[in-house]
C-alpha positions as CSV (number, residue, x, y, z in Angstrom):
1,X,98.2,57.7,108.6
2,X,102.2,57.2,108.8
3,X,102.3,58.9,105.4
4,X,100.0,61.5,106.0
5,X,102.1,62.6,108.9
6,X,105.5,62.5,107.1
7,X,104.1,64.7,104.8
8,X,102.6,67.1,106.9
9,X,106.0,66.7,109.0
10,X,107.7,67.9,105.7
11,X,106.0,70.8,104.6
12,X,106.3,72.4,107.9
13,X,110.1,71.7,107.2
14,X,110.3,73.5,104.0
15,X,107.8,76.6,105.3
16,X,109.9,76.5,108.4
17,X,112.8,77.6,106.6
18,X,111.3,80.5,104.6
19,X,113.4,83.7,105.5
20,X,111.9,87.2,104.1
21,X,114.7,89.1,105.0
22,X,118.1,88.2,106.6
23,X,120.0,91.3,106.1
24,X,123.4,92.2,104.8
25,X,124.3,90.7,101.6
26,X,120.2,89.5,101.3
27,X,119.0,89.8,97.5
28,X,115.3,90.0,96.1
29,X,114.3,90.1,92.8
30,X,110.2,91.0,92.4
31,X,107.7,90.8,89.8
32,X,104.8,92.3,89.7
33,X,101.6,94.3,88.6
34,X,101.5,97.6,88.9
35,X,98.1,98.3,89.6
36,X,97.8,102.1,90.9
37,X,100.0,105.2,91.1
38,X,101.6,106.4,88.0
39,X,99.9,104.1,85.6
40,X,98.7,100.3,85.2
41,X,101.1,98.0,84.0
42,X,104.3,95.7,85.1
43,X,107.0,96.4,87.2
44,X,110.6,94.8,88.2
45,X,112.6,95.4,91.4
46,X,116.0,94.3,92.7
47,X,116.9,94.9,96.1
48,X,120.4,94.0,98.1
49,X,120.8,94.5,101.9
50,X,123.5,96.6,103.3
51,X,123.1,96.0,107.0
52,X,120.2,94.4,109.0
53,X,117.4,96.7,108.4
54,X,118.5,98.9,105.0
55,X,118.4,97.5,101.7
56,X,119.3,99.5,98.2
57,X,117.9,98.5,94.5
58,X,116.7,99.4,91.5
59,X,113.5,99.1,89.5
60,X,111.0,100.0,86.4
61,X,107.9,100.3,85.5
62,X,106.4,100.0,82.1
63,X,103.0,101.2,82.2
64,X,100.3,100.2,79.3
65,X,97.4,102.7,80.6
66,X,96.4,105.3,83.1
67,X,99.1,107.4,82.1
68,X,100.0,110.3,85.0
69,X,98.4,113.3,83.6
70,X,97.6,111.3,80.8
71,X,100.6,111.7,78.6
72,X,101.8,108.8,76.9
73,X,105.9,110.6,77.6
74,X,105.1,109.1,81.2
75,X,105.0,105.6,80.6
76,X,107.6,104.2,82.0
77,X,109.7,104.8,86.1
78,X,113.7,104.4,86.3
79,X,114.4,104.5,89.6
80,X,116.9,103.6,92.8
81,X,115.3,102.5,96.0
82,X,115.7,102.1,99.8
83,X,114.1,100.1,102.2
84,X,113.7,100.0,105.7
85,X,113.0,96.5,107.2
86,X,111.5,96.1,110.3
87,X,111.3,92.6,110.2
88,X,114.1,92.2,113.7
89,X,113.2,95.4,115.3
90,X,109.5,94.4,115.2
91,X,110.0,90.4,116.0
92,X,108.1,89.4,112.8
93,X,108.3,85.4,111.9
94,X,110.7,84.7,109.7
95,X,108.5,84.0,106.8
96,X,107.0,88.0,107.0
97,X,109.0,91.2,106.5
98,X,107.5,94.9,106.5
99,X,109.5,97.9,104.7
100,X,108.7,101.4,104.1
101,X,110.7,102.7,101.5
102,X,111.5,105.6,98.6
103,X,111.6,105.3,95.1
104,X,113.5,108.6,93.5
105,X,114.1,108.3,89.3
106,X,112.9,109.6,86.4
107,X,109.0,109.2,85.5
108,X,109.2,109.4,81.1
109,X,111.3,112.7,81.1
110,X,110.0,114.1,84.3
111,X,111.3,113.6,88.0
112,X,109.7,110.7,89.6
113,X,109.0,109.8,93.5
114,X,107.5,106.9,95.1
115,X,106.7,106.4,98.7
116,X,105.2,103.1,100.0
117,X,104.8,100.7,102.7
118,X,105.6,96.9,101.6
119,X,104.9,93.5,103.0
120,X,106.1,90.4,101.8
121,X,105.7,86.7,103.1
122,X,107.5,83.5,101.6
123,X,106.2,80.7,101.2
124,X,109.7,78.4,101.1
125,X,113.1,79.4,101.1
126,X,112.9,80.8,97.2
127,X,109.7,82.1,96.5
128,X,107.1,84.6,98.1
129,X,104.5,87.4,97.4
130,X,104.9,91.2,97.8
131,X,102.8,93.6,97.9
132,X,104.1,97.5,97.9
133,X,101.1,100.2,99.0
134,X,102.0,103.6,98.4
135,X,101.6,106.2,95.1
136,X,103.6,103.8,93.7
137,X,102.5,100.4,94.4
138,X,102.4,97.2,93.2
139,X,101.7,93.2,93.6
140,X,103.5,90.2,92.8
141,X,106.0,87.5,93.3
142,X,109.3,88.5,95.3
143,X,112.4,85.8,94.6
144,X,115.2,85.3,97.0
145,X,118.7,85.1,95.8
């Protein structure tokens, strides 16, 4: 019983200590599926906080099918970001974070926008999962730097 208690003492320690967003000088690196919008395929975004509740980044997308207007020039997104947390002006746990945001970059040799709404929750102090609604979303695992 002792040792079933320690251990159930200790993984509320570790999940205690999960922080989705902290703010200024806060870095996330995610991974993920990109499942509708401008294609299906993978995608890889970096973001870095500059105050408490707006974060800048980067990103692509390499898309395999599903192509926007079906033309294989469109498969892949370059593009900057910002985010919006809402994580302190909402009084979320720790663990959760909410962020609309804008993608703006170039879609193959076209302009490219993406709007969404994202959510992420971490598990532990590393690791978590994303996922980013919009017409450019995706789902995966977010990494905290």
């Amino acid at each position: 019983m002792k040792k079933l208690l320690l251990t159930i003492a200790l993984c509320a320690g570790v999940l205690s200590y999960a922080q989705a967003w902290t703010g200024k000088g806060d870095q996330k690196l995610q991974v993920g599926l990109s499942a509708w919008g401008n294609g299906t395929g993978i995608t890889g975004t970096y973001d870095y906080g500059l105050s408490k509740i707006v974060s800048l980044g980067g990103g692509a997308n390499f898309y395999f099918s599903d192509y926007k207007d079906d033309n294989e020039d469109n498969n892949f997104f370059i593009f900057g970001r910002v985010n919006f947390h809402l994580q302190d002006p909402l009084s979320l746990p720790s663990e959760w974070d909410i962020y609309p945001g804008v993608d703006l970059g170039l879609l193959g040799e076209e302009f490219g926008l993406g709007v969404r709404l994202g959510v992420r929750y971490f598990f532990n102090e590393n690791i978590g999962a994303y996922i980013e609604a919009g017409n450019n979303g995706s789902i995966g695992v977010s990494f905290n730097f």
